[in-house]
Every structure is written in structure tokens, then in C-alpha cells.
C-alpha positions in Angstrom: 0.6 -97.4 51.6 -1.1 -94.9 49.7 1.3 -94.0 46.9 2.2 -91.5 44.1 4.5 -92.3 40.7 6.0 -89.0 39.5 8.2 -89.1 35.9 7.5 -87.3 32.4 8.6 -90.4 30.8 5.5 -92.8 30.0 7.9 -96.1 29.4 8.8 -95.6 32.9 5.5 -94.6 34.6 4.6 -98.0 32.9 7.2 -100.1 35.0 6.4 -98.5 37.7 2.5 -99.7 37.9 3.5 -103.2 36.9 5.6 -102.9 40.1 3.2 -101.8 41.8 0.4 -104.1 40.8 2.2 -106.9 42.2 2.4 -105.2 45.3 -1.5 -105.4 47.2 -0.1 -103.7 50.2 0.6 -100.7 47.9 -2.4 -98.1 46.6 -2.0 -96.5 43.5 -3.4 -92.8 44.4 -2.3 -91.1 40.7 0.3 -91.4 38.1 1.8 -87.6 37.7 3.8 -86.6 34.5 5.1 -83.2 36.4 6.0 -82.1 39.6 3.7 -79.1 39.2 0.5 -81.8 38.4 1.8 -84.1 41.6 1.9 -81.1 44.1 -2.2 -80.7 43.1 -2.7 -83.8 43.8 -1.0 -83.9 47.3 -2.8 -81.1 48.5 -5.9 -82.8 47.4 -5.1 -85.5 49.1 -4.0 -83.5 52.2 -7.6 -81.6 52.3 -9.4 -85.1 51.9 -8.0 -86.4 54.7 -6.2 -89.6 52.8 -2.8 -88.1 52.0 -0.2 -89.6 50.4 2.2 -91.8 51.9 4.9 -92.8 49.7 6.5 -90.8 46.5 8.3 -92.4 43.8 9.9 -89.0 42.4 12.1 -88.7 39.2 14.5 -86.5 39.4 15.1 -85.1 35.8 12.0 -83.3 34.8 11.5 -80.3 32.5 10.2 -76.7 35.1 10.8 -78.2 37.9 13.1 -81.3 38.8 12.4 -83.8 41.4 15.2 -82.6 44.3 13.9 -78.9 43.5 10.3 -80.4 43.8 11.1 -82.9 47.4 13.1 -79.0 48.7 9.7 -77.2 48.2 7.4 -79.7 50.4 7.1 -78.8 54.2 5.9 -81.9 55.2 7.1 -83.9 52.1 5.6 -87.7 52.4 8.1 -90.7 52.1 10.5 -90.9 49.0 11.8 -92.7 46.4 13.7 -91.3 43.9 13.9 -92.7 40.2 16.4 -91.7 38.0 19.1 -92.9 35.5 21.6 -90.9 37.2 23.6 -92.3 40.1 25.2 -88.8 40.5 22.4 -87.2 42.4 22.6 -89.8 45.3 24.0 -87.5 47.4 21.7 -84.6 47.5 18.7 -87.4 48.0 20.1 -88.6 51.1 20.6 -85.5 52.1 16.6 -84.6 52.0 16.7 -88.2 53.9 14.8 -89.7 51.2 14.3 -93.7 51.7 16.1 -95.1 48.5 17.1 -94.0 45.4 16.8 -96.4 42.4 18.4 -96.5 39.4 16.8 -97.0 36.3 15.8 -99.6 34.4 14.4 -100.5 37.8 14.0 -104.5 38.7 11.5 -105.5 40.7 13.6 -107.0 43.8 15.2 -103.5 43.9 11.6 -102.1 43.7 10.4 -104.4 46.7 13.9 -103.6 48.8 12.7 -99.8 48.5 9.4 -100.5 49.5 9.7 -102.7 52.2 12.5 -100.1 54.0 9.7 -97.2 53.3 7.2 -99.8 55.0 9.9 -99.7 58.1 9.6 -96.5 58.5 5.9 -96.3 58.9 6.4 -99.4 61.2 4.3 -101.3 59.2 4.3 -105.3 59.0 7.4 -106.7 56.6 6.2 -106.6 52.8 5.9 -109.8 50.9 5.0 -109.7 46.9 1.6 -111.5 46.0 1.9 -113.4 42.6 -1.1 -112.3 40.8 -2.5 -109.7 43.2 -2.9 -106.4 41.5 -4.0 -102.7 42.8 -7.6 -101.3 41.6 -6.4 -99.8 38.9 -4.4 -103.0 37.5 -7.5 -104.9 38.8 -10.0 -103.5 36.1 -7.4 -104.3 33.2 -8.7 -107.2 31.0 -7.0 -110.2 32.0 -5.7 -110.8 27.5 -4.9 -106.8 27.8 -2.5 -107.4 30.7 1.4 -106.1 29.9 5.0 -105.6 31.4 8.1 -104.0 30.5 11.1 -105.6 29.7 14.5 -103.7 29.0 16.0 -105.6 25.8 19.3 -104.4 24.6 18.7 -100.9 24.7 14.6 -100.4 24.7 11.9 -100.8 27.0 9.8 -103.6 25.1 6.0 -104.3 25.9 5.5 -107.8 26.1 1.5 -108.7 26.2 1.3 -111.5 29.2 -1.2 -113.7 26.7 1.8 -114.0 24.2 4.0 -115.5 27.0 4.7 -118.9 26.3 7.5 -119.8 28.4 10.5 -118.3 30.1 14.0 -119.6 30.4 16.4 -119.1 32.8 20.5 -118.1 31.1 22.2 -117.3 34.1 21.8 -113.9 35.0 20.1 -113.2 31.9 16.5 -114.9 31.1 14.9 -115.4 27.5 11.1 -114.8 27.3 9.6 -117.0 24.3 6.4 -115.0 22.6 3.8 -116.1 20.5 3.6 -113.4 17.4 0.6 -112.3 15.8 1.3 -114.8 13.0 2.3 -117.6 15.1 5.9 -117.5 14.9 8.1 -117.2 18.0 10.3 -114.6 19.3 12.8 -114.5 21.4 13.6 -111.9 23.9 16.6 -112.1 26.4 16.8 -109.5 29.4 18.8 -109.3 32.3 16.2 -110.5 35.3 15.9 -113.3 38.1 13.6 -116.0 37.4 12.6 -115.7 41.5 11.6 -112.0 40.6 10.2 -112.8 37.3 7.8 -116.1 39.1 7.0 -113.1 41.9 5.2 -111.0 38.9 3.4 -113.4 36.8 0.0 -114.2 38.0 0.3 -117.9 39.5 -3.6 -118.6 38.2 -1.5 -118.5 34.7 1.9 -119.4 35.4 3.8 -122.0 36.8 7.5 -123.1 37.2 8.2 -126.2 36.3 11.8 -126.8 36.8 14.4 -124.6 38.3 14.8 -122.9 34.3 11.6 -122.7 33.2 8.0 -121.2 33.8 5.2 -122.3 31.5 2.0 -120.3 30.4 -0.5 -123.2 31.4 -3.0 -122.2 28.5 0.2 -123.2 25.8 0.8 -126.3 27.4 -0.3 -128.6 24.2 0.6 -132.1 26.1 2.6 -133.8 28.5 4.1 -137.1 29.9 5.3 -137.6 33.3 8.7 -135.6 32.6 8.2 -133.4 30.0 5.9 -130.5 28.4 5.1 -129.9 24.7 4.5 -126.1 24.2 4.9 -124.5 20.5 6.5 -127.9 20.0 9.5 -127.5 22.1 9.5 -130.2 25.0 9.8 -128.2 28.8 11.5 -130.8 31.3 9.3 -131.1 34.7 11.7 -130.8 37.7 11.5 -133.3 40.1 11.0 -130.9 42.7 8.1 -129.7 40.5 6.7 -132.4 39.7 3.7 -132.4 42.4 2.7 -128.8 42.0 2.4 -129.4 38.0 0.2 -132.4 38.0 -2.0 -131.0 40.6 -2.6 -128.0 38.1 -2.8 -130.1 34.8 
């Protein structure tokens, strides 16, 4: 599906691609920071012959919001709306948009959206890629790669070469980075370490037990049950076990 990322706010334009980059059934046609720049760019589209399939729209923007925006389309493609607002539900199912997700916006909630606008288009069931990435993400270099993780109250940028490890709290997860001056930090941030697994590229991650995923390049040694990275020692799950020693 061919798809456009409409919101004036950069932090969330950049969750959105990460989203989307784990996604390879998903092109990435532009990112828009107004309605008035995303109408151009559908009627581009349009007149190329490649239109655009799928919208994720924001509905607070400055001129000209999202529902005004969705109103003023004859033949408006498939929507999302994004928003931090839950009171606007209404109206967007109204304009039968396909979903309407709230933000911070996880990626299982991301995929739900996608997969019902991929109904719609009767198009085969969507299924997440770990480490398969759009064009765009595609020409990204591998140490420049990034995602977004909410943490207490800000959107924090969290550079995948600094990922040592991740470990499951619950319904919370703690992501362990390496700092410039090779100290630690911790960041804790409410995520599923299924969904989390689903966006790391595989090539560089790998779960080891049901609470932890390792960056392979930090793994220092190991024995037959356990990991040394940044010297903390990582238990290998029994289940696990195969899959790790066939990447060591």
C-alpha cells in the first residue's frame, strides 16, 4: 500500500516511519507537515497514475485540521487518523475512516490499523518483517538507525547501535544503552517485548529468554546458560537455547 504520514509535529512523523519501516508491505510515498503540502502531493500522485492508498492524518494542525482536511477530499484515499485526542472519534467514523489511533502510538496498535486498512483493499493478511525496511529506511546507515521511545513524559531517540539489551518488567520494558562515555542508561517504557522483537532487525537482535533480547555485537562471552554483556550476565532460556548457539 502506497502511503502518506500527515502531522506538523516531527517527534511523531518520526514514529510513524519507524512503523512503517518495519512494515515491507507498506510504501512510504511522502512525509507531509500540513494538510495544504499533503493535498499537492495527492494530486500528484493522482495525475501520475500511482495514487495514494492509505493516509495517516493528524487531526490537530494549524490552517487546516485533519477532519476539515479528510471533509474537503472527493475521493479521499483510506484513513488513519493520529491524534492525542480521543474526543474526535466520533466525527472520524463518521467520514468512515479505518481507525483512529491515539497517541503515543505502539506498534501492535499500528499493525491492527493497518492490517484492517489492508481488509478493505482485500489484500492478503499483513504480517511485520523483523528487519525489513521501506526505501527510504533502506538507504539509512545501518550505525545511524533510530526509534522512538515515550519515557515518562518525552519522546526519547534511542540510536539502535547503543542498544545493548532489553528487559522485560511486566507491562513495562527497560532498554539498557551504551553512552557516549561508556556508562549505561537505563530507560523504562511501557511496550511488549513481542512488539519490541517485531521491530529490531533479527540480523542484530535476538531473544534469548522469554525477558531479554541481546544486541549480538555486545555479547562479550558466554557459557552454555548464560551471556556476559557490559558485564551483566543474560540467562539463555531453554527454549532459546538452539536459536542462540546457532547465531554465536
Amino acid at each position: 500500500m502506497r502511503c502518506l504520514l500527515i502531522d506538523d509535529e516531527p517527534r511523531a512523523l518520526d514514529v510513524l516511519q519507524t512503523h512503517v519501516a518495519a512494515l515491507p508491505t507498506l510504501r512510504l510515498v511522502s512525509v507531509c507537515p500540513s494538510a495544504v503540502h499533503a493535498f499537492e502531493i495527492l494530486q500528484r500522485e493522482a495525475l501520475a497514475g500511482t495514487p495514494v492508498e492509505l493516509m495517516f492524518l493528524d487531526i490537530t494542525m494549524p490552517r487546516l485540521t485533519g477532519l476539515d482536511f479528510l471533509r474537503s477530499l472527493e475521493k479521499p484515499p483510506l484513513t488513519i487518523l493520529t491524534t492525542a485526542y480521543h474526543e474526535y472519534a466520533l466525527q472520524g467514523y463518521e467520514l468512515d475512516v479505518v481507525d483512529y489511533l491515539l497517541k503515543p502510538i505502539s506498534f501492535p496498535h499500528f499493525l491492527r490499523a493497518v492490517q484492517k486498512a489492508a481488509r478493505r483493499l482485500h489484500l492478503p493478511e499483513i504480517a511485520p518483517t523483523r528487519g525489513a525496511s521501506n526505501d527510504a529506511a533502506s538507504q539509512t546507515p545501518s550505525d545511524e538507525r533510530f526509534l522512538y521511545f515515550r519515557v515518562e513524559r518525552k519522546m526519547v531517540k534511542v540510536f539502535l547501535r547503543d542498544v545493548c539489551m532489553v528487559e522485560s518488567l511486566k507491562d513495562y520494558v527497560q532498554i539498557i544503552v551504551q553512552t557516549p562515555h561508556g556508562g549505561l542508561q537505563k530507560l523504562i517504557t511501557k511496550q511488549s517485548m513481542n512488539a519490541l522483537e517485531l521491530m529490531l532487525p533479527s540480523e542484530e537482535f535476538v531473544r534469548v529468554h522469554r525477558s531479554y533480547i541481546v544486541a549480538v555485537k555486545k555479547i562479550s562471552s558466554y557459557t552454555a546458560s548464560t551471556l556476559d554483556i557490559a558485564g551483566m550476565a543474560i540467562p539463555i532460556g531453554r527454549g532459546f537455547k538452539g536459536n542462540v548457539v546457532e547465531i554465536l
